[in-house]
Backbone as CSV, one residue per row, in Angstrom:
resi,resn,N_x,N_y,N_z,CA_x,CA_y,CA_z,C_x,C_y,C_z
1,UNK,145.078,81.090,129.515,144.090,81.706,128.659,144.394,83.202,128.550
2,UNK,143.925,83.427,127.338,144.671,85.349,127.329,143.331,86.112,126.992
3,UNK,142.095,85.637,126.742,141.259,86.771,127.467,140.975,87.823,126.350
4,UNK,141.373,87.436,125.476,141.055,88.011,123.650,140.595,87.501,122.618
5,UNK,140.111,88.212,121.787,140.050,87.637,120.158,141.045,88.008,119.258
6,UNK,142.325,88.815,120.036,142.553,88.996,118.828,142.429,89.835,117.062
7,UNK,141.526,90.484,117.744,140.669,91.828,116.661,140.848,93.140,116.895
8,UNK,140.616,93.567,116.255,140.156,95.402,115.826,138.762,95.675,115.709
9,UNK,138.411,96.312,116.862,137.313,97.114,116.841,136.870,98.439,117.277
10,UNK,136.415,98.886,116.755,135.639,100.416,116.519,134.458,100.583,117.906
11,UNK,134.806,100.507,119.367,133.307,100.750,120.168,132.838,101.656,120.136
12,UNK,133.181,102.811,119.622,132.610,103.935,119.636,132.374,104.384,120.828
13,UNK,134.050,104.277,121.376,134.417,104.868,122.974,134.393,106.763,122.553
14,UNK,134.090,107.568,123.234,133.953,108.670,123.265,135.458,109.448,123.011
15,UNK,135.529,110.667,122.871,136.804,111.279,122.735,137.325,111.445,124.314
16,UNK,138.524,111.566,124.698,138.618,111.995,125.848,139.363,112.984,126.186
17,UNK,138.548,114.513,126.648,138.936,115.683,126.232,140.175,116.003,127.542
18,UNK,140.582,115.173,128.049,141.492,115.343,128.726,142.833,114.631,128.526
19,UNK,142.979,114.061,127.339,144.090,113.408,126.610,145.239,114.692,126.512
20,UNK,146.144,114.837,126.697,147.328,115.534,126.941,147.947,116.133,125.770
21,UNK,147.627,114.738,124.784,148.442,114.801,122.936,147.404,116.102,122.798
22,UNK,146.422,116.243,122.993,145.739,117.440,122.150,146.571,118.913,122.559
23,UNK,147.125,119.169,123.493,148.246,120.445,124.031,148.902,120.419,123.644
24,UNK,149.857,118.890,122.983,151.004,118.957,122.763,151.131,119.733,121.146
25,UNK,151.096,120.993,120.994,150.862,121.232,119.773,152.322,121.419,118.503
26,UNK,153.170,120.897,119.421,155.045,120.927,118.552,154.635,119.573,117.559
27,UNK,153.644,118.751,118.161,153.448,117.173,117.525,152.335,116.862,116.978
28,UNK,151.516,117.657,117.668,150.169,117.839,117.078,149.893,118.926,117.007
29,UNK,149.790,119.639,115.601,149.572,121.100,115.469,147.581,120.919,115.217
30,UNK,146.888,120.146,114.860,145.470,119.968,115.401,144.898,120.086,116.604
31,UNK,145.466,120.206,117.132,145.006,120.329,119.087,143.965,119.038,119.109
32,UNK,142.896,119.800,119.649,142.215,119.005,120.226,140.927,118.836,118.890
33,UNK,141.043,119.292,118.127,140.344,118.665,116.650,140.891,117.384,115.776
34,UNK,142.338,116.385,116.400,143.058,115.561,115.964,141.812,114.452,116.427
35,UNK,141.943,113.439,115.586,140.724,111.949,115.651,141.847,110.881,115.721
36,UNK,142.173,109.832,116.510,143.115,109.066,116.401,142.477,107.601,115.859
37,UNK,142.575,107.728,114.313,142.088,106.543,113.514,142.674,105.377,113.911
38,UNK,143.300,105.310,114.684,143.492,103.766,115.325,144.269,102.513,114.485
39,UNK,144.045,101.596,114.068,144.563,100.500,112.732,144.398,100.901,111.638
40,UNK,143.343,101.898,111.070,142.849,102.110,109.955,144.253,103.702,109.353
41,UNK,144.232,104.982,110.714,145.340,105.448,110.497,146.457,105.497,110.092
42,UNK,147.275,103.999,110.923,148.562,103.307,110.646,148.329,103.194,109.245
43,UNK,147.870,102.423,108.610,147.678,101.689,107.544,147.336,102.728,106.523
44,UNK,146.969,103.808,106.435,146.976,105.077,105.767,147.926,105.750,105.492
45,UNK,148.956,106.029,106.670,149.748,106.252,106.719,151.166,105.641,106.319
46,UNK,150.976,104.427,106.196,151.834,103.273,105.510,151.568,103.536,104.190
47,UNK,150.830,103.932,103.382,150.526,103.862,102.075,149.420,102.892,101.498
48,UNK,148.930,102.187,102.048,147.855,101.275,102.232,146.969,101.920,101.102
49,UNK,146.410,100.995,99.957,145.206,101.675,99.221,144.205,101.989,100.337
50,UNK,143.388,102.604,99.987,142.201,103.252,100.436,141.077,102.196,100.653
51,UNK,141.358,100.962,99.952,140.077,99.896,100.282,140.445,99.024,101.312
52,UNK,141.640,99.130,101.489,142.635,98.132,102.352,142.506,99.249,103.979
53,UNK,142.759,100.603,104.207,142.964,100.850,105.335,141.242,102.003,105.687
54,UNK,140.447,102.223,104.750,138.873,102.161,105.288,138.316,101.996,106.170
55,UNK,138.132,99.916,105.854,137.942,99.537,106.628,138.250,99.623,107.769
56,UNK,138.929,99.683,108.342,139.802,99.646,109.620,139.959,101.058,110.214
57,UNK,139.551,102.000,109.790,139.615,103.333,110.194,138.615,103.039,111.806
58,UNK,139.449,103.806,112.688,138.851,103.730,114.005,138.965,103.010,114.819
59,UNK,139.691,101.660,114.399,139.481,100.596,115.083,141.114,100.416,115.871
60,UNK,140.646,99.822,116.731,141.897,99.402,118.042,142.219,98.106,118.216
61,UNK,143.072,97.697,118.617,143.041,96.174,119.253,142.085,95.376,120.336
62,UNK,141.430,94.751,120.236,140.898,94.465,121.612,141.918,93.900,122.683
63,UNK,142.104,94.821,123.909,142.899,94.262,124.842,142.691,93.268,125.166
64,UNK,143.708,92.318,126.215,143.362,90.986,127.107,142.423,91.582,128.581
65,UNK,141.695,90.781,128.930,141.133,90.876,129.972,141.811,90.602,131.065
66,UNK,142.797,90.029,130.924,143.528,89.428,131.762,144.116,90.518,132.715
67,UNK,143.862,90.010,134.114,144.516,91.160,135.348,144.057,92.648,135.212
68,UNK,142.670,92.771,134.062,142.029,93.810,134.395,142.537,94.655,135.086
69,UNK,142.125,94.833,136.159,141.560,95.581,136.987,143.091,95.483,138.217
70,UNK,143.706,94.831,137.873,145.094,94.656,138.727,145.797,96.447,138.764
71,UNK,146.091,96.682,139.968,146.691,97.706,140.373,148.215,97.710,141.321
72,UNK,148.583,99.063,141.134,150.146,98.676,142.101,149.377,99.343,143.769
73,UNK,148.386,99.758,143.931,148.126,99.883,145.009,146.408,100.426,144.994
74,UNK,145.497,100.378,146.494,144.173,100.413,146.128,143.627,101.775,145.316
75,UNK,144.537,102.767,145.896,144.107,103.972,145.492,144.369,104.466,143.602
76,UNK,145.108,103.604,143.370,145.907,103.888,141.578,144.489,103.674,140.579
77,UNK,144.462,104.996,140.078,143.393,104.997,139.309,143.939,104.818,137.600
78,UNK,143.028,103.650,137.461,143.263,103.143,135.962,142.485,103.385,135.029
79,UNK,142.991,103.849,133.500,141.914,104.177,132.480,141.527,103.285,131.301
80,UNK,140.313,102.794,130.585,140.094,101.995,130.109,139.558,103.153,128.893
81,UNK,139.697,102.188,127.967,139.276,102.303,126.417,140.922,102.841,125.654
82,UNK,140.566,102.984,124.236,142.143,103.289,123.910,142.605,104.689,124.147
83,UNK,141.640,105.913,124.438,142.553,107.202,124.902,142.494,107.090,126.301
84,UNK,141.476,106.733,127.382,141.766,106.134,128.292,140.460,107.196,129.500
85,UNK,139.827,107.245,128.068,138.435,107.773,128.431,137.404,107.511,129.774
86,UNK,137.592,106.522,130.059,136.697,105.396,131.187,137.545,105.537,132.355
87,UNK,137.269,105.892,133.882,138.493,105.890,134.700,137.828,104.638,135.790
88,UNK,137.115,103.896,135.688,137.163,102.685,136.512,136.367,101.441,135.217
89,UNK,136.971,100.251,135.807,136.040,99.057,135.013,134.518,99.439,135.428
90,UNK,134.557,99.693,136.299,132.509,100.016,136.272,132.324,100.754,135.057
91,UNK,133.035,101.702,134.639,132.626,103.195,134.010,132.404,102.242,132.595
92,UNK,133.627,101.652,131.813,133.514,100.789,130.965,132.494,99.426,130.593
93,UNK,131.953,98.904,131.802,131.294,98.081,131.681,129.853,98.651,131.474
94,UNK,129.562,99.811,132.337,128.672,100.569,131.711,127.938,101.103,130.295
95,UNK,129.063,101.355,129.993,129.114,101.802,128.272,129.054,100.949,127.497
96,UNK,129.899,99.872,127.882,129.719,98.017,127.200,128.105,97.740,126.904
97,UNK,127.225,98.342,128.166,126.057,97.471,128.456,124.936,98.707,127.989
98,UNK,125.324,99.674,127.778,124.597,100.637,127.491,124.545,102.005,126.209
99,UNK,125.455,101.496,125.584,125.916,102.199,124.297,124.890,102.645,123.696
100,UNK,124.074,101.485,123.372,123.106,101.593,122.374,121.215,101.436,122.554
101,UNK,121.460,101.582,124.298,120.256,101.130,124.168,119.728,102.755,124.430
102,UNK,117.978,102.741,123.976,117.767,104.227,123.658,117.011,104.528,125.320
103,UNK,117.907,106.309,125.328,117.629,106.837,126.905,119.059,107.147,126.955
104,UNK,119.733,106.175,126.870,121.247,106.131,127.237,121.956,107.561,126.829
105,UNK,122.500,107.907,127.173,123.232,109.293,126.892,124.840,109.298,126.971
106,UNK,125.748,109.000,125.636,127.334,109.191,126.140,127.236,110.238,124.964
107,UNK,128.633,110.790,125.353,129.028,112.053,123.837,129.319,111.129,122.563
108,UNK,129.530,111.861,122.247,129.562,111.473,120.169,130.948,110.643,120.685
109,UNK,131.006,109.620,119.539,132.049,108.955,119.234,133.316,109.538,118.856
110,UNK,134.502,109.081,119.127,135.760,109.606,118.736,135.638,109.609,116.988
111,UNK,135.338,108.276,116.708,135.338,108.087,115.177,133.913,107.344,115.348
112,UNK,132.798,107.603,114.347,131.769,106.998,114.287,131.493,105.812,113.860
113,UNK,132.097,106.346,112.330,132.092,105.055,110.886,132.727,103.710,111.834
114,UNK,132.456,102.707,111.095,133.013,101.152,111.254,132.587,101.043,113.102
115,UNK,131.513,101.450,113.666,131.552,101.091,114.767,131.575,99.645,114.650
116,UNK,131.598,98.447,115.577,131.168,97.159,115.955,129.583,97.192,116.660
117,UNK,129.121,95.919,116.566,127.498,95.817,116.975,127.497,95.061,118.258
118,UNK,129.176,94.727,118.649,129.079,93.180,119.469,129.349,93.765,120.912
119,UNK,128.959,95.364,121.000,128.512,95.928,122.260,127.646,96.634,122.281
120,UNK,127.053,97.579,123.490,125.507,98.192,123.550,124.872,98.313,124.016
121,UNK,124.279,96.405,123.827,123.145,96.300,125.330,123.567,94.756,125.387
122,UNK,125.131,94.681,126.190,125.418,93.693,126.517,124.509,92.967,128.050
123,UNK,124.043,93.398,128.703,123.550,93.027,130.410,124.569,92.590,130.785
124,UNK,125.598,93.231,131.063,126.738,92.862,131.824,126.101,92.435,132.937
125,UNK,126.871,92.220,134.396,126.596,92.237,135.694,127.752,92.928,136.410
126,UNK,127.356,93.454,137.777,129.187,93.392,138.314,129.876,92.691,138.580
127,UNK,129.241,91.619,139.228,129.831,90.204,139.000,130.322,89.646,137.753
């Protein structure tokens, strides 16, 4: 089993102001004002009409779940979401379960538009 759908979606994971590409300014002359449109980018950038890569602005692959949380040793700290915003599965499952419900407090979205609805106020568990 591989632990996907298979899709592109928009969670409206936060920016993560410690992403490295924003310094690199020989490649990115935007610094840290660059938005990484995700599928919708590519496809812009391909030449894609405008009704064709829209949609898709923001959106990522959904990873496999598979081996999560697998590490090369206990201490190796791993980052979740696509800039890699989240630094433990708790931190992520959090945000999964709490995006949208009101009280909740994360920063503004990397990209807003085309969020998905099919996270928020999941009730995860840790289990």
């Amino acid at each position: 089993m591989l632990f996907t759908d298979f899709t592109y979606n928009n969670l409206g994971v936060p920016k993560n102001p410690m992403n490295p590409f924003y310094s690199e300014l020989a490649v990115n002359p935007l610094g840290a004002s660059w938005v990484d449109l995700g599928l919708g980018g590519y496809l812009k950038s391909a030449g894609y009409d405008v009704s064709v890569y829209e949609p898709e602005l923001g959106k990522f692959k959904v990873p496999t779940l598979r081996n999560v949380d697998t590490r090369p040793s206990a201490g190796f700290v791993k980052a979740y979401g696509h800039n890699g915003y989240f630094k433990s599965l708790e931190e992520i499952v959090h945000f999964y379960n709490t995006r949208d419900v009101p009280g909740a407090v994360w920063p503004a979205p990397e990209y807003a538009a085309n969020m998905t609805s099919e996270v928020g106020s999941l009730g995860l568990t840790p289990s």
